[in-house]
N, CA, C and O atoms as a GROMACS GRO file, in nm:
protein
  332
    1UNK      N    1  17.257  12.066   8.991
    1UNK     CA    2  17.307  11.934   9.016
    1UNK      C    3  17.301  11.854   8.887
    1UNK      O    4  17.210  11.864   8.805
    2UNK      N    5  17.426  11.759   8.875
    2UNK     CA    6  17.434  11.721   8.762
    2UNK      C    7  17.403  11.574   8.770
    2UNK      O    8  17.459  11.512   8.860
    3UNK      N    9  17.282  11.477   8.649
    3UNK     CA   10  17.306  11.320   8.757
    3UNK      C   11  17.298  11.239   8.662
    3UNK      O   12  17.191  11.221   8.604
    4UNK      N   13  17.409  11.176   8.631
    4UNK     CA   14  17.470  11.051   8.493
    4UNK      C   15  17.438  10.914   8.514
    4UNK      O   16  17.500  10.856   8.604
    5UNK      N   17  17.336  10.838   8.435
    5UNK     CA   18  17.309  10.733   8.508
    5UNK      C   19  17.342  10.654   8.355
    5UNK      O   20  17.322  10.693   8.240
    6UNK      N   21  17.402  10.525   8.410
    6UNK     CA   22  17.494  10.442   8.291
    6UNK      C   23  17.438  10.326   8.317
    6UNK      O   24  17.451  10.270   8.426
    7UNK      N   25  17.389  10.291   8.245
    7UNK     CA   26  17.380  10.094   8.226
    7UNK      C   27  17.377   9.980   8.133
    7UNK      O   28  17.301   9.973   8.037
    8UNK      N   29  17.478   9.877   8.171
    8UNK     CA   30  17.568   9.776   8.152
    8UNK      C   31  17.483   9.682   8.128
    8UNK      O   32  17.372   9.684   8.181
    9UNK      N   33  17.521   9.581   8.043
    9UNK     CA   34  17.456   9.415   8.050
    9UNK      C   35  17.345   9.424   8.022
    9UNK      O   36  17.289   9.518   7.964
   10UNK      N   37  17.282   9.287   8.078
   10UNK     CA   38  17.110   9.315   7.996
   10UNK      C   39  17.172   9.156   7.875
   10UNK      O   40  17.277   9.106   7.834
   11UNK      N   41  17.052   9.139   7.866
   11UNK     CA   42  17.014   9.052   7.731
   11UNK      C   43  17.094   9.054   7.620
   11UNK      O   44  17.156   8.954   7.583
   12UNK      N   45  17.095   9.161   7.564
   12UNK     CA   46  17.157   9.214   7.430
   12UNK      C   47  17.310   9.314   7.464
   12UNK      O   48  17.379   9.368   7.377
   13UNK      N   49  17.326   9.316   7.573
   13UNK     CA   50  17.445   9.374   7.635
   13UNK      C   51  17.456   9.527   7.555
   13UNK      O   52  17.548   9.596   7.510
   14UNK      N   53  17.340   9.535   7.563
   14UNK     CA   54  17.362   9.655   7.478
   14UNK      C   55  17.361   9.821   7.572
   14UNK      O   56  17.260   9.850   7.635
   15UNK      N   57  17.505   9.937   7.570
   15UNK     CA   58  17.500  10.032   7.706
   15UNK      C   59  17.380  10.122   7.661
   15UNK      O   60  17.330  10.125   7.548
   16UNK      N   61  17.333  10.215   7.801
   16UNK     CA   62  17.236  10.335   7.780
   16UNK      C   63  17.308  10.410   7.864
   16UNK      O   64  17.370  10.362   7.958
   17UNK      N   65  17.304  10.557   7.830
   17UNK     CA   66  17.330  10.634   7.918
   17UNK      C   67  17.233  10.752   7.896
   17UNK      O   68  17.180  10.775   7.788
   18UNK      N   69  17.213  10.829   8.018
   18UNK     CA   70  17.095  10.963   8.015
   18UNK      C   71  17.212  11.043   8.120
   18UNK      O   72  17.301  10.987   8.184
   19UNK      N   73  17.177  11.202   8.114
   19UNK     CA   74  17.271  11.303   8.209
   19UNK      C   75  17.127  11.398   8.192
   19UNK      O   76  17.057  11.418   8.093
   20UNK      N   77  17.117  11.450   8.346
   20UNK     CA   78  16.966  11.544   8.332
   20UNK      C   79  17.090  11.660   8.424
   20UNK      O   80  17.194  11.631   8.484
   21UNK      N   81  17.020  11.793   8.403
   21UNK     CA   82  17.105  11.878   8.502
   21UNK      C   83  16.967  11.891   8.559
   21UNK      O   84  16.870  11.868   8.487
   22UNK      N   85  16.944  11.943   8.740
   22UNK     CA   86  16.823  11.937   8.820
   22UNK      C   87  16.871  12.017   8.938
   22UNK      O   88  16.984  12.028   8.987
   23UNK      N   89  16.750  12.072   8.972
   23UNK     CA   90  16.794  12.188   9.019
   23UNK      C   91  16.631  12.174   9.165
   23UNK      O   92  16.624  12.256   9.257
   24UNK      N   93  16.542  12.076   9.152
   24UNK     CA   94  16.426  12.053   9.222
   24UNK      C   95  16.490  11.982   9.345
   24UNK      O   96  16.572  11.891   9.334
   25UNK      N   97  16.429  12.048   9.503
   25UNK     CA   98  16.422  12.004   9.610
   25UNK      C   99  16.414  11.837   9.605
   25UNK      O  100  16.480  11.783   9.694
   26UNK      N  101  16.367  11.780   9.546
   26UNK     CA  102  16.246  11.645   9.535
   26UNK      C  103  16.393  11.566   9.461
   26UNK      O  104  16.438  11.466   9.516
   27UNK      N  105  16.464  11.627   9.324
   27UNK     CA  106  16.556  11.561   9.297
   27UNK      C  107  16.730  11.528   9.402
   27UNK      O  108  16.812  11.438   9.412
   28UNK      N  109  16.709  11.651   9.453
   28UNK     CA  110  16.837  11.685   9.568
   28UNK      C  111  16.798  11.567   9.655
   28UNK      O  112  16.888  11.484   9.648
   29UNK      N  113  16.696  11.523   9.739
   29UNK     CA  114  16.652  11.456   9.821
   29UNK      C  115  16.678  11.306   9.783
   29UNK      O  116  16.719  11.223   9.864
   30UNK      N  117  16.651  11.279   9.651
   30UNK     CA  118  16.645  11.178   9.604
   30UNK      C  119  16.846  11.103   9.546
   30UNK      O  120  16.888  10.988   9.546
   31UNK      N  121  16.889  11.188   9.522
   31UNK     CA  122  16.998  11.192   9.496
   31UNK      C  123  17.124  11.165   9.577
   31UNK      O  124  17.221  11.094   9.552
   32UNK      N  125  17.087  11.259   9.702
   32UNK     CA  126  17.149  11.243   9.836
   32UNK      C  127  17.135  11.123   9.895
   32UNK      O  128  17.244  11.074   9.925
   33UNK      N  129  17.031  11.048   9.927
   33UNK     CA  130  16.986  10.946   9.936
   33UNK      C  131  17.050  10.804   9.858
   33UNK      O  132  17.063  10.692   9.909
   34UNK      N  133  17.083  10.843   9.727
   34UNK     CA  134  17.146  10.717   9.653
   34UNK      C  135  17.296  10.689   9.658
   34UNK      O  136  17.356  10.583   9.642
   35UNK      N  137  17.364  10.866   9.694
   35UNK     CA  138  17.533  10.870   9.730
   35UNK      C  139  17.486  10.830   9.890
   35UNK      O  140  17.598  10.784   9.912
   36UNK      N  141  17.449  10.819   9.959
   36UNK     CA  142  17.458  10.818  10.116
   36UNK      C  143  17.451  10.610  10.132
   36UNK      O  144  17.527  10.551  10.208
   37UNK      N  145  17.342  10.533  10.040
   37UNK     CA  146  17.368  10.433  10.035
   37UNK      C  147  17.507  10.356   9.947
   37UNK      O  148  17.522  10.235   9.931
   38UNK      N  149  17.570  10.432   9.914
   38UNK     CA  150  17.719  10.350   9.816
   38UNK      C  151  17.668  10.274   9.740
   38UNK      O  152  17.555  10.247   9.700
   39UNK      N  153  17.820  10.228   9.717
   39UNK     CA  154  17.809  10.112   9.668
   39UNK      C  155  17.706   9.958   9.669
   39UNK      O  156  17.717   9.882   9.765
   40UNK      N  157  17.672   9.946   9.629
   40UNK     CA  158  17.552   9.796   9.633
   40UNK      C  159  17.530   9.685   9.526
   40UNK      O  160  17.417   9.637   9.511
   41UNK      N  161  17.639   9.642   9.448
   41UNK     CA  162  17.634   9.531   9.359
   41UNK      C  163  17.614   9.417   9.366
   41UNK      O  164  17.577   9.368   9.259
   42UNK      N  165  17.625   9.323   9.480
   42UNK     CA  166  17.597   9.232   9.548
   42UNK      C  167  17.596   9.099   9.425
   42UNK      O  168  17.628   9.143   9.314
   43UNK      N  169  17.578   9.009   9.425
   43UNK     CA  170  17.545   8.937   9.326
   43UNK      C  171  17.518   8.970   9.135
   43UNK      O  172  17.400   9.003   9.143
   44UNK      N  173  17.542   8.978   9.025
   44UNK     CA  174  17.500   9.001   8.974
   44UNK      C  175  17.433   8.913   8.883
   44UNK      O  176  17.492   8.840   8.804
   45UNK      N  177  17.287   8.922   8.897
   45UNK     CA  178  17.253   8.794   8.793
   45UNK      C  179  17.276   8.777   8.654
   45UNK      O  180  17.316   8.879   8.598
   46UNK      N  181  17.264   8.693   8.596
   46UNK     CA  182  17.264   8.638   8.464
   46UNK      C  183  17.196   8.761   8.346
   46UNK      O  184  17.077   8.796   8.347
   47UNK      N  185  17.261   8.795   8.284
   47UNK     CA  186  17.162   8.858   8.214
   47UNK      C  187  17.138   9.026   8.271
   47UNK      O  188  17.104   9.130   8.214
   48UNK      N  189  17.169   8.996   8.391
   48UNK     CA  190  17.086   9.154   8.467
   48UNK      C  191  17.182   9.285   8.402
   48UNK      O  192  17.281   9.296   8.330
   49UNK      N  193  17.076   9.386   8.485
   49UNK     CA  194  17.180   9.526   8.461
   49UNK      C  195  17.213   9.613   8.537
   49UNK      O  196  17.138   9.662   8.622
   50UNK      N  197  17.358   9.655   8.512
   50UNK     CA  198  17.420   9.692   8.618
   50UNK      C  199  17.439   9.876   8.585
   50UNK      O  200  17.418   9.925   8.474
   51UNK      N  201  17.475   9.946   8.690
   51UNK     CA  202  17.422  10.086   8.672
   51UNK      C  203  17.549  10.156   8.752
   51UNK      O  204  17.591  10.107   8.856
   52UNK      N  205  17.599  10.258   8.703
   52UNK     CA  206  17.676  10.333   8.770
   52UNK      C  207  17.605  10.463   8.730
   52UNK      O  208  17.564  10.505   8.622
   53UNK      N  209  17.606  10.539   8.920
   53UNK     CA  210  17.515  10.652   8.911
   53UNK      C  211  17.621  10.788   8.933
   53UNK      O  212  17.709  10.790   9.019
   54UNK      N  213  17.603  10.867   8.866
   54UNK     CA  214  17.676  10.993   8.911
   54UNK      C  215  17.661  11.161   8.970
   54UNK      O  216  17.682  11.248   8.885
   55UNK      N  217  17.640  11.191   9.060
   55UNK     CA  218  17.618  11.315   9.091
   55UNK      C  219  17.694  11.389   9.099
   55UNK      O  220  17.780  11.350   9.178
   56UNK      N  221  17.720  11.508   9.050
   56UNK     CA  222  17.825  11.583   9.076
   56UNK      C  223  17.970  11.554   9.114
   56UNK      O  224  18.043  11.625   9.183
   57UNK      N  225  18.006  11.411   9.042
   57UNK     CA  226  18.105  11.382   8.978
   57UNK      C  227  18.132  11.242   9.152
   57UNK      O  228  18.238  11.200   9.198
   58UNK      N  229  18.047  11.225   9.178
   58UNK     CA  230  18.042  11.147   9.301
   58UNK      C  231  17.962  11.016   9.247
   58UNK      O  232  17.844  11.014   9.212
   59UNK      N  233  18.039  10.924   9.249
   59UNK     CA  234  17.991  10.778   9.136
   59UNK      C  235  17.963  10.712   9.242
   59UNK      O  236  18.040  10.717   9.339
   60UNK      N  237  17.818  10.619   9.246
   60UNK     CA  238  17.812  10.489   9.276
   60UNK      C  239  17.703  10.374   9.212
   60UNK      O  240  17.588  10.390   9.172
   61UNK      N  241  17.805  10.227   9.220
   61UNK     CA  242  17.717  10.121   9.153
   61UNK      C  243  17.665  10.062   9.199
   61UNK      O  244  17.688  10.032   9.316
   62UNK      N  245  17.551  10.009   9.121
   62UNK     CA  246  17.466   9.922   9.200
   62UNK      C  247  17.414   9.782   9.051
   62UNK      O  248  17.477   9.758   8.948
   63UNK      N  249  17.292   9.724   9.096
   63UNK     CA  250  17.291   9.630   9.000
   63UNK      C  251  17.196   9.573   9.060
   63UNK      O  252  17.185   9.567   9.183
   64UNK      N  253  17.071   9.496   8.926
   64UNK     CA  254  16.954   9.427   8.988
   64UNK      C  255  16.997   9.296   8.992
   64UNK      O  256  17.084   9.258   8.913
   65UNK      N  257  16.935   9.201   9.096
   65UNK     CA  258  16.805   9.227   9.152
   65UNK      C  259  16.802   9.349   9.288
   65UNK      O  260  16.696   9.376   9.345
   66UNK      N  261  16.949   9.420   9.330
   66UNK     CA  262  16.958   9.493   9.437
   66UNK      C  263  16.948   9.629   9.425
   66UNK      O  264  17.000   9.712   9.499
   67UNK      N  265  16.892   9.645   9.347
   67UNK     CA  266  16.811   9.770   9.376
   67UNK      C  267  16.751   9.802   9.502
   67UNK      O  268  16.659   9.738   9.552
   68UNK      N  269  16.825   9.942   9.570
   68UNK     CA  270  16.684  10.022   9.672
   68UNK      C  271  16.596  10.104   9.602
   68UNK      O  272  16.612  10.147   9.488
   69UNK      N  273  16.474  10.129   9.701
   69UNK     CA  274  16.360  10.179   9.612
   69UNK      C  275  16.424  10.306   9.530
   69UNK      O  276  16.414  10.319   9.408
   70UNK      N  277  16.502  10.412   9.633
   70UNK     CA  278  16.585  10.507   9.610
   70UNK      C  279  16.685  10.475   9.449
   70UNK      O  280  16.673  10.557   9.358
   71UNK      N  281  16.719  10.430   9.442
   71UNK     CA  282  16.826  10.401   9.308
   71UNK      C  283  16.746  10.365   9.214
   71UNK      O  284  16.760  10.416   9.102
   72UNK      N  285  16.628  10.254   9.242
   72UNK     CA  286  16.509  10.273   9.115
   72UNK      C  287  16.452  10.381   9.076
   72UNK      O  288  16.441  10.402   8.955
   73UNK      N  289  16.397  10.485   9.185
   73UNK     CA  290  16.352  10.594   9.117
   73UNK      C  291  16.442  10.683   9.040
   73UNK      O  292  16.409  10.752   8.943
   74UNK      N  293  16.542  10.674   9.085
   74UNK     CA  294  16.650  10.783   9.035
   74UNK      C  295  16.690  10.730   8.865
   74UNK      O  296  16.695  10.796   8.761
   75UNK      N  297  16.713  10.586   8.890
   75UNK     CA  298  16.751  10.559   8.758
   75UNK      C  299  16.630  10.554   8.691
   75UNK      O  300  16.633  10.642   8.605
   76UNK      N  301  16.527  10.496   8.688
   76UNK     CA  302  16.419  10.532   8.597
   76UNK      C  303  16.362  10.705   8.529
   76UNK      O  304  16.310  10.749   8.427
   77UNK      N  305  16.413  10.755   8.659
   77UNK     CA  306  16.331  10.945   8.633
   77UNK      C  307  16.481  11.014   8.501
   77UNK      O  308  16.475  11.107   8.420
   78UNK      N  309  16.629  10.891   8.542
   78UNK     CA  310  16.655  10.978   8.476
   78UNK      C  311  16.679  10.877   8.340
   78UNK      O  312  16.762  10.941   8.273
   79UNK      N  313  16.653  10.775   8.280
   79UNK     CA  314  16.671  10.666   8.217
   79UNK      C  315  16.503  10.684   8.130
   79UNK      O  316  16.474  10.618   8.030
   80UNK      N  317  16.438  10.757   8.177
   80UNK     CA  318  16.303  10.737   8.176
   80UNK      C  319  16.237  10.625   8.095
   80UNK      O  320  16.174  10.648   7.991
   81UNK      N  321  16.252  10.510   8.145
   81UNK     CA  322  16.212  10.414   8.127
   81UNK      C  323  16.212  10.337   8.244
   81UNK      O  324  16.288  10.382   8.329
   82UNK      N  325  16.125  10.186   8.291
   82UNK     CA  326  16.183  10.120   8.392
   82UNK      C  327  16.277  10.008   8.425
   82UNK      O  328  16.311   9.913   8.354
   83UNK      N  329  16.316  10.042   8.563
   83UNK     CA  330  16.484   9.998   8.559
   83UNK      C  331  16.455   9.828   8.661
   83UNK      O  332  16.550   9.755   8.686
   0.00000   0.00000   0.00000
């Protein structure tokens, strides 16, 4: 499984992108979970950052403060930093 996580805006508007290939039960679970919630951009604040996630060529965005717990872990494990 392939999983592209992109993010937009921010302070310094400056982009990041990370691509992990994963192949762990624990990542499948987690993954499935973030395509099964869609789309979720809702508001975007001032400043914030916005994220388009990709699995196996199956995209969806989201953006803080609306983050689910699910899309935080995913983008942090694969961003490895926190999101």
């Amino acid at each position: 499984m392939r999983i592209r996580v992109r993010r937009t805006g921010g302070f310094a508007g400056i982009e990041r992108s990370a691509e992990v290939e994963v192949s762990a039960p624990e990542w499948e679970v987690l993954a499935a979970s973030v395509l099964a919630e869609g789309d979720a951009t809702g508001r975007v604040v001032p400043d914030g950052f916005a994220y388009e996630i990709t699995v196996d060529g199956r995209t969806v965005r989201c953006a803080d403060p609306h983050l689910t717990d699910a899309q935080r872990t995913l983008i942090t494990r694969v961003l490895k930093e926190g999101a």
